[in-house]
Legacy VTK file of the C-alpha trace (Angstrom):
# vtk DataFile Version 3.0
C-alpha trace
ASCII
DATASET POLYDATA
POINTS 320 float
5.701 1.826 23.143
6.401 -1.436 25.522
3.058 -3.609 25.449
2.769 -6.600 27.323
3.961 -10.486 25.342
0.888 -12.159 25.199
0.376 -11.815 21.177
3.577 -12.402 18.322
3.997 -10.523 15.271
5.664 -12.575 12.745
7.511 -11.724 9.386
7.640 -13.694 5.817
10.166 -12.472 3.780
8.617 -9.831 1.024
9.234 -6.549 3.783
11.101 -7.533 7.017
12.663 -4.200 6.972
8.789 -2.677 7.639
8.249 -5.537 9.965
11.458 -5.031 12.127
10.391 -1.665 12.229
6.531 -2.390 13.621
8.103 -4.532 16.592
10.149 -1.844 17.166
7.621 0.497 17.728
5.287 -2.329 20.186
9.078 -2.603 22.099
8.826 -6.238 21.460
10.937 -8.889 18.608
9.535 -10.672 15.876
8.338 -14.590 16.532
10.453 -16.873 15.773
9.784 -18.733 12.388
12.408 -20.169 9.546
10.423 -19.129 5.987
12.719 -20.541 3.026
12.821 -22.762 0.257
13.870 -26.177 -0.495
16.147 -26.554 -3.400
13.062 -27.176 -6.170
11.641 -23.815 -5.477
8.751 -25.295 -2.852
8.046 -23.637 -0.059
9.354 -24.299 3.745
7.752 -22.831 6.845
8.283 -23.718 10.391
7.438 -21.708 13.548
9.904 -22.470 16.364
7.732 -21.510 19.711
4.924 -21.928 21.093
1.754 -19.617 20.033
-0.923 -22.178 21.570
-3.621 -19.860 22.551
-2.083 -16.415 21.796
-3.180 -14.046 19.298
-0.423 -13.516 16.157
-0.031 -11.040 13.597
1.958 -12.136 9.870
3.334 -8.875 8.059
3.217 -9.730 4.799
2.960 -7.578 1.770
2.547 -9.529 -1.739
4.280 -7.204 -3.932
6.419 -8.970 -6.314
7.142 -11.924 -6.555
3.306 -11.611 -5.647
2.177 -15.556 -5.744
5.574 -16.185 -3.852
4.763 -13.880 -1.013
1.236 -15.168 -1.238
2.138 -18.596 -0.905
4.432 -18.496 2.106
1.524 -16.144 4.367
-0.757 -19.042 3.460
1.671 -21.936 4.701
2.540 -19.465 7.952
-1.001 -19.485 8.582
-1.723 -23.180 8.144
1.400 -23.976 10.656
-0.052 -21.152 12.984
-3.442 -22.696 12.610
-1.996 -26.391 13.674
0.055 -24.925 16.220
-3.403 -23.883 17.854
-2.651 -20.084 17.716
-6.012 -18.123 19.473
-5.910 -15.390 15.994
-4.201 -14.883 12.714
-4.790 -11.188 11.839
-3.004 -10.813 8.538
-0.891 -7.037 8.505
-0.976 -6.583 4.545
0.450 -3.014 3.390
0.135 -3.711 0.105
-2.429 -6.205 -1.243
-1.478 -7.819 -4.515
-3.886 -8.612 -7.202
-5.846 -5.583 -6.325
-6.057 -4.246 -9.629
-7.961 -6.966 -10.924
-11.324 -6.649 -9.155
-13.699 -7.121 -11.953
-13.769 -8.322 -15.471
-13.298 -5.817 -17.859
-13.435 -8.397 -20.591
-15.008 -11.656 -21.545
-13.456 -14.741 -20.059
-11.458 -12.675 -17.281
-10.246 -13.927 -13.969
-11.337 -11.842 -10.884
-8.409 -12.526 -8.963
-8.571 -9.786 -5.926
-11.732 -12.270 -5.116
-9.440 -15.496 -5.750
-6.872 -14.256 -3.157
-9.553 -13.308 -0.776
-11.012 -16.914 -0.757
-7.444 -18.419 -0.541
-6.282 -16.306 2.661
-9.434 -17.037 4.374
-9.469 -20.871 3.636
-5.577 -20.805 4.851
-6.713 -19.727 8.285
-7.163 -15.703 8.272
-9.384 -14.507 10.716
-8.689 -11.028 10.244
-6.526 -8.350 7.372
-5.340 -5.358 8.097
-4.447 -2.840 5.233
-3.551 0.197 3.163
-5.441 2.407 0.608
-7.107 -0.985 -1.438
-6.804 -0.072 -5.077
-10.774 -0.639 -4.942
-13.014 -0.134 -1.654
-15.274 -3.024 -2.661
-12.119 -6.050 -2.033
-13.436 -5.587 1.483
-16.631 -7.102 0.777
-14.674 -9.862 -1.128
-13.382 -11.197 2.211
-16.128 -13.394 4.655
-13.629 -11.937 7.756
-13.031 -8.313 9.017
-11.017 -6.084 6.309
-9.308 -2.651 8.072
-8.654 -0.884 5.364
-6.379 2.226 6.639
-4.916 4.784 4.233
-1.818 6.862 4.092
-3.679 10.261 4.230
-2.256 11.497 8.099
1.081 10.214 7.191
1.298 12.207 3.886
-0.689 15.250 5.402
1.741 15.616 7.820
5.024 15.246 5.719
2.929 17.857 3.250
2.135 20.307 6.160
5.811 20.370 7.005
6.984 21.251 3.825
4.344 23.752 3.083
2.715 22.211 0.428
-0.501 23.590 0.942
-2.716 26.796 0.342
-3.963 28.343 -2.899
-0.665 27.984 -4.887
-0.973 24.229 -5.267
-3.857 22.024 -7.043
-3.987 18.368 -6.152
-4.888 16.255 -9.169
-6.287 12.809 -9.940
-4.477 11.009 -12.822
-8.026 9.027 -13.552
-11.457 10.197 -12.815
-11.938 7.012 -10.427
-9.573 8.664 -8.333
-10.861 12.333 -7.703
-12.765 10.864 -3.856
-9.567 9.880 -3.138
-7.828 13.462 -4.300
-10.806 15.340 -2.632
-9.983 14.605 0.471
-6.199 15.874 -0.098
-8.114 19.005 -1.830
-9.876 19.811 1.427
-7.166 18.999 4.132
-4.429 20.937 2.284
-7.407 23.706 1.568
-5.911 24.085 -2.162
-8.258 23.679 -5.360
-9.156 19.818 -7.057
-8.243 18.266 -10.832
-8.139 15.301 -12.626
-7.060 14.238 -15.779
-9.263 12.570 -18.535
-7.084 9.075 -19.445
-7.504 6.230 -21.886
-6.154 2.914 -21.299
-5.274 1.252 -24.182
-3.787 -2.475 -22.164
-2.252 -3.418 -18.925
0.034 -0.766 -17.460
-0.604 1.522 -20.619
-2.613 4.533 -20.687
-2.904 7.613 -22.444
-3.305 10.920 -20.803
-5.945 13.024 -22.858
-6.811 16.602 -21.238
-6.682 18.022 -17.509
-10.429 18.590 -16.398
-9.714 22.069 -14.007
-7.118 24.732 -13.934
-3.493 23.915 -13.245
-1.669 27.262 -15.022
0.520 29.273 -12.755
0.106 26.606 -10.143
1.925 23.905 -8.479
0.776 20.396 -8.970
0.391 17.470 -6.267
-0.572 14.168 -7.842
-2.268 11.525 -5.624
-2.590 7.856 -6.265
-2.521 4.835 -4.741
0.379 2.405 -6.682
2.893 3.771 -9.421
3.745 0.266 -11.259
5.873 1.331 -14.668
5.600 4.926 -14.275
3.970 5.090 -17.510
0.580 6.777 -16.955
2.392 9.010 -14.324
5.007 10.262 -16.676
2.465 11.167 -19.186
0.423 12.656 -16.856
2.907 14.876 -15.592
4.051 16.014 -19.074
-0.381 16.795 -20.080
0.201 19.132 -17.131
3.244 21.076 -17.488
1.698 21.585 -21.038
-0.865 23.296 -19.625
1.109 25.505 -17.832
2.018 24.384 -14.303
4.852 25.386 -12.314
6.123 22.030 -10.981
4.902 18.309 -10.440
5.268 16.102 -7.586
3.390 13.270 -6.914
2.039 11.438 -3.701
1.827 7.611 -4.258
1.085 4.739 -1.471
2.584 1.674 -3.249
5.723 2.164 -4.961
5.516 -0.736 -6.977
8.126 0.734 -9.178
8.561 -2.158 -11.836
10.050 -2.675 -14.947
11.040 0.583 -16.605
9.757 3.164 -13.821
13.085 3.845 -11.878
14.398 4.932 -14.906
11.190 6.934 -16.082
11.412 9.178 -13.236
14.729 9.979 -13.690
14.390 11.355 -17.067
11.152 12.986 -15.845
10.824 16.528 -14.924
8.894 15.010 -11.919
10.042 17.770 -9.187
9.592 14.540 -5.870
7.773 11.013 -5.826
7.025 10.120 -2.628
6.025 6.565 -1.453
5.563 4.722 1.549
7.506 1.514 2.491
4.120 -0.719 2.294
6.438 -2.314 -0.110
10.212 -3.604 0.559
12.519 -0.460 -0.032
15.379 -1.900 -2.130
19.062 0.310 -2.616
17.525 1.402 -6.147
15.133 3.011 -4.633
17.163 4.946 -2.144
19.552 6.205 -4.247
17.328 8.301 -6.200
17.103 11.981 -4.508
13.576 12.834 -6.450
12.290 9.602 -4.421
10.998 10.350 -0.723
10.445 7.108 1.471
8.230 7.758 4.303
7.650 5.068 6.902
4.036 3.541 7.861
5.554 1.492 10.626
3.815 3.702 13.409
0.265 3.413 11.674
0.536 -0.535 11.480
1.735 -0.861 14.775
-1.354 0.992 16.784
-3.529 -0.615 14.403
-1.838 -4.005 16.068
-2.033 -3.325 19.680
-5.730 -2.004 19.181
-6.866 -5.111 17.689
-5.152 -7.305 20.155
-6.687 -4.708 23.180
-9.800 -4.982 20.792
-10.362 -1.572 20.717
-11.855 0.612 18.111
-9.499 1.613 15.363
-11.674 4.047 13.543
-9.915 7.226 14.457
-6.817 5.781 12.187
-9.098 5.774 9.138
-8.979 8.921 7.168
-11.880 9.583 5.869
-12.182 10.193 2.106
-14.954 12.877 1.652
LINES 1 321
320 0 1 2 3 4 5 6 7 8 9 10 11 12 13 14 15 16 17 18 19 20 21 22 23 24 25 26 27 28 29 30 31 32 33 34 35 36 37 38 39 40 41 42 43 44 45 46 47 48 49 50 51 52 53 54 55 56 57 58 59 60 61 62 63 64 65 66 67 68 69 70 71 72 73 74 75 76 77 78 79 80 81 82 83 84 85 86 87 88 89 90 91 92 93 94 95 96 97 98 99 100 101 102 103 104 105 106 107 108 109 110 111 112 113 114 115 116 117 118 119 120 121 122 123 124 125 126 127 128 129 130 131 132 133 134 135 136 137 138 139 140 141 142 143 144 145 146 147 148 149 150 151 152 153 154 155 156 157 158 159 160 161 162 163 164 165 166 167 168 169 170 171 172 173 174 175 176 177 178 179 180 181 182 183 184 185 186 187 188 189 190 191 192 193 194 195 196 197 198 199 200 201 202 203 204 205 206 207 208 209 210 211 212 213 214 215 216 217 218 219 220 221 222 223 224 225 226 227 228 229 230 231 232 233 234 235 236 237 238 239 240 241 242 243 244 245 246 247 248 249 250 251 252 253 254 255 256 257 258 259 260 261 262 263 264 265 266 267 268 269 270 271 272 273 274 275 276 277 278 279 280 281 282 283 284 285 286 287 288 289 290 291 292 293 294 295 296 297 298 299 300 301 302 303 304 305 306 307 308 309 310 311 312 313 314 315 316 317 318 319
């Protein structure tokens, strides 16, 4: 899709890969900007043309190392702001720090509010995401939030491989999740569950009982970020207990930290499919149960119809 040059897109460094592949979609080349560090660690940004009076785009997800991702969009955006660019419209696949959007204890930081202040006092005029752990981040943010999700991109790669109709069940692994898994439920016309879960700490859970029928039946989990695997894992094992035919699982973020790559591997997880919001490293790709599938086309339109300012409501997929 060739567009005309009058807006950049520029890339830090925590997914060039997905940003690459957005330019290549618009037919155009990233913007030209060194982002390194000096020798201490501190952070070095420097955009080497001109963007006075042009609209630019930073794709930027802040996966981990989340505060150093973080930092370098927010000192691209202050030398885009100096340089006298027209718009910053942050592309974000995956926002960081989105777990912690309320205090669930005394004396908590609400940080998904914390990073919503510091992108907008950096210079952010607009973000541009996908599938927010928790709708209400938007309203954290004094600037337009797109929030888009991954439903038409995993619809589709479901629809190909027949993964639909009365032989499957698509289940929630929490019960703050089952809007979300509705919506699967209804486009893939197959029947709803969820499972019942304790969390005892950070990234630890405990899987009690499956709330609807999954015997005789194969199962699609859907979620929005797989982090350790942990909850997953257990998850998957409640319902092949209660007598499922397979597991597979349908999850926007592969976070995929610490102990997870291993996790699925010893997992009778049947496929874990992901999205490249986040950087796909060599681990990742090397593991057959693991399907990558790429959001580059979804970011991209989402791009050219904010620059054309245009309505992008028809990428949303609505969770009913």
């Amino acid at each position: 899709m060739a567009v005309d040059m009058d807006f950049l897109v520029f890339s830090g460094n925590s997914n060039a890969a997905l940003a690459e592949g957005i330019v290549k979609k618009l037919g155009m080349r990233l913007g030209y900007a060194t982002v390194k560090k000096f020798s201490d660690g501190e952070i070095y940004t420097k955009i080497t043309e001109s963007v006075r009076g042009r609209d630019v785009f930073i794709v930027q997800s802040t996966n981990s190392p989340a505060d150093v991702h973080l930092m370098e969009m927010m000192i691209m955006m202050d030398a885009l702001t100096r340089a006298s660019a027209n718009t910053i419209t942050g592309i974000m696949p995956y926002f960081g720090y989105g777990r912690q959007d309320r205090t669930v204890e005394p004396r908590m930081a609400i940080t998904a509010k914390l990073v919503a202040n510091l992108l907008t006092i950096a210079g952010m005029d607009r973000l541009v995401t996908m599938d927010l752990h928790a709708g209400q981040i938007q309203g954290f943010f004094d600037i337009p939030v797109d929030n888009l999700y991954a439903t038409p991109i995993f619809t589709k790669y479901f629809f190909d491989q027949k993964i639909r109709g009365d032989d499957f069940v698509v289940v929630s692994p929490d019960a703050g999740g089952v809007t979300r898994a509705r919506a699967y439920a209804k486009i893939l016309e197959c029947s709803l569950a969820f499972i019942d879960k304790r969390r005892t700490g950070p990234n630890v859970a405990k899987a009690m009982n499956v709330v609807g029928s999954v015997k005789g039946k194969h199962v699609l989990i859907i979620d929005d970020i797989v982090d350790t695997a942990g909850t997953l894992i257990e998850a998957a094992k409640v319902i092949l207990d209660k007598g499922a035919l397979s597991v597979r699982t349908a999850i926007t973020h592969g976070v995929l930290s610490g102990p997870a790559i291993e996790r699925i591997l010893k997992s009778e997880l049947k496929e874990v499919i992901i999205t490249n919001s986040i950087e796909v490293t060599k681990d990742k790709l090397s593991i057959s149960k693991i399907k990558i599938l790429d959001v580059d086309d979804l970011f991209a339109e989402a791009i050219i119809r904010i620059h054309k300012k245009e309505s992008i409501t028809s990428l949303f997929a609505e969770n009913e």
